[in-house]
C-alpha positions in Angstrom: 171.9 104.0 116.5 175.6 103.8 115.5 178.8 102.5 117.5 181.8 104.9 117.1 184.7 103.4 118.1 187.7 106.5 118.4 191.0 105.3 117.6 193.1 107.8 119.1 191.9 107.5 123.4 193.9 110.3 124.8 192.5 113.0 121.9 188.5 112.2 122.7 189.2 112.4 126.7 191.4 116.1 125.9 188.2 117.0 124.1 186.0 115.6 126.6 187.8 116.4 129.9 190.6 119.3 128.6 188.9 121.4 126.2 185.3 123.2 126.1 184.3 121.2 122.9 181.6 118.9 124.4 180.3 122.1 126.5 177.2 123.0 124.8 175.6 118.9 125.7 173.7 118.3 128.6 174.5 115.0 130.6 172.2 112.6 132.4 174.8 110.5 133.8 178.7 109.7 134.2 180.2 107.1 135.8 183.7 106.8 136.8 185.9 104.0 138.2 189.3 104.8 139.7 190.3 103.6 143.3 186.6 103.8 143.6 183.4 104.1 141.5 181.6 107.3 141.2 178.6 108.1 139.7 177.0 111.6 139.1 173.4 111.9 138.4 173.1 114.7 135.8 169.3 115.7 136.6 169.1 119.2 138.3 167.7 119.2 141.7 165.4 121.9 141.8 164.9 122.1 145.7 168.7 122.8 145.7 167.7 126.2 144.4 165.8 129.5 146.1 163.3 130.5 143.7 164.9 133.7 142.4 168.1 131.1 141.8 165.8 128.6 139.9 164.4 131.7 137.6 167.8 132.3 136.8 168.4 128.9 136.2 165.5 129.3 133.5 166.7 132.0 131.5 170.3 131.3 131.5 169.6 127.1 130.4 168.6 125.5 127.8 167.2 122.5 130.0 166.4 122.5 133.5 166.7 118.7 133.1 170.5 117.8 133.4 173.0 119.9 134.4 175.4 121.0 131.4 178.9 119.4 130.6 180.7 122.6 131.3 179.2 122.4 134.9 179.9 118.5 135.4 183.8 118.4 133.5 185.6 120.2 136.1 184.7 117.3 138.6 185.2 114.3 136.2 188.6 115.7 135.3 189.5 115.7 138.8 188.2 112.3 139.2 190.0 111.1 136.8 193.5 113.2 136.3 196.7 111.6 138.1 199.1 109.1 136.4 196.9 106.4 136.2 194.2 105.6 133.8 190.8 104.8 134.9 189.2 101.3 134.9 186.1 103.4 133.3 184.6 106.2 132.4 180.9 106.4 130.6 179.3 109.7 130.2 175.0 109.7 129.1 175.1 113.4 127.0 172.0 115.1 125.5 171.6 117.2 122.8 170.2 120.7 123.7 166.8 121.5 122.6 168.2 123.8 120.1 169.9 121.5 118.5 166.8 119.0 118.4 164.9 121.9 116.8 167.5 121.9 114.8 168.2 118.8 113.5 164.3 118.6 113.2 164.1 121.7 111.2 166.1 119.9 108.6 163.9 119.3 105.3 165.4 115.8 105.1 164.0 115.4 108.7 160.2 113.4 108.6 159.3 114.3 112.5 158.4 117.6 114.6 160.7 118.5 116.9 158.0 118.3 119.7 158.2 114.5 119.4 162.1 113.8 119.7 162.5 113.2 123.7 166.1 113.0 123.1 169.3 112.6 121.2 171.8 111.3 123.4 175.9 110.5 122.8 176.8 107.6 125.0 180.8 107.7 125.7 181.9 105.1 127.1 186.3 104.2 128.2 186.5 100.3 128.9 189.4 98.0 128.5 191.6 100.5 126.9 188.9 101.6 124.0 186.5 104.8 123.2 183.2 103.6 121.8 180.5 106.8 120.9 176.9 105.2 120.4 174.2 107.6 119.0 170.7 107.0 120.4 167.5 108.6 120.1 163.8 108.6 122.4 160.8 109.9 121.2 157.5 110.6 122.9 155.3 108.4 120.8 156.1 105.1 118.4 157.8 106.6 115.0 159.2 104.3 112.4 160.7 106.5 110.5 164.5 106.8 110.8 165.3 110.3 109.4 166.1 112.0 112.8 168.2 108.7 113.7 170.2 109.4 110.1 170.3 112.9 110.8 171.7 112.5 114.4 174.5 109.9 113.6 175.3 112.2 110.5 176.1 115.1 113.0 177.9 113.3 115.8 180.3 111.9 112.7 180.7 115.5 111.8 181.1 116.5 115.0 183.7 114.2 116.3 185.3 114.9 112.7 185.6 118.3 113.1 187.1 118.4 116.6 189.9 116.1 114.9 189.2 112.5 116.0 189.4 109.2 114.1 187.3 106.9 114.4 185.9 103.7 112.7 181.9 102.3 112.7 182.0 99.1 114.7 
């Protein structure tokens, strides 16, 4: 587990909220606190769906789980667009099972993708500051910390590569 903290506010939240960068992660949860607080539940609700809509649902997802950022953005950018900033904003995203398979596909990686529940990107706004924590769950006790160093290695590449500064706190 690693604590991001992104130096520059307004370029994470245009690549969180603006931009289709953060698309391809499934979220569990987002919170946000305007006039209001408003939390959205990212798990799918599969009695929302008719059955021939939930088999679509399978082939076209990666996870019938969580809903995926590019569905959920849309309605935390209108949540939180206007003049003023939010109070807070904290979004739970998962890695899609493709990318666990692979990140676990990775020689330097010590555990079978089949074991790694998640790899999840906390983002969290408070008090002015953009913190990104890495976390991982797996289905059984592991000790070894090769998919954690793997994970954190790719979120630093990733935030990297869309441009954003940030500093290990």
């Amino acid at each position: 587990m690693t604590a991001l903290e992104i130096k520059a506010t307004k370029n994470i939240m245009n690549a969180l909220l603006a931009s289709e960068q953060f698309d391809s992660f499934l979220v569990e949860e987002a919170v946000i606190t305007t006039f209001n607080t408003f939390h959205i539940d990212g798990h799918i609700v599969p009695e929302f769906y008719s059955s021939e809509e939930l088999e679509e649902l399978k082939s076209s997802k990666e996870s019938l789980s969580f809903s995926c950022w590019k569905d959920i953005r849309p309605v935390c950018f209108q949540l939180i667009k206007g003049k003023k900033t939010p109070v807070s904003f904290k979004a739970v995203l998962h890695a899609a099972p493709s990318l666990i398979e692979k990140i676990a596909a990775n020689p330097e990686c010590e555990v079978a993708a089949n074991l790694i529940r998640s790899l999840v990107i906390n983002i969290r706004y408070e008090s002015g500051k953009v913190t990104c924590i890495t976390g991982s769950a797996f289905t059984t006790f592991i000790m070894d910390k090769s998919v954690d160093k793997l994970w954190d290695s790719y979120v630093r590449r990733l935030l990297s590569g869309f441009g954003l500064d940030f500093e290990e706190v």
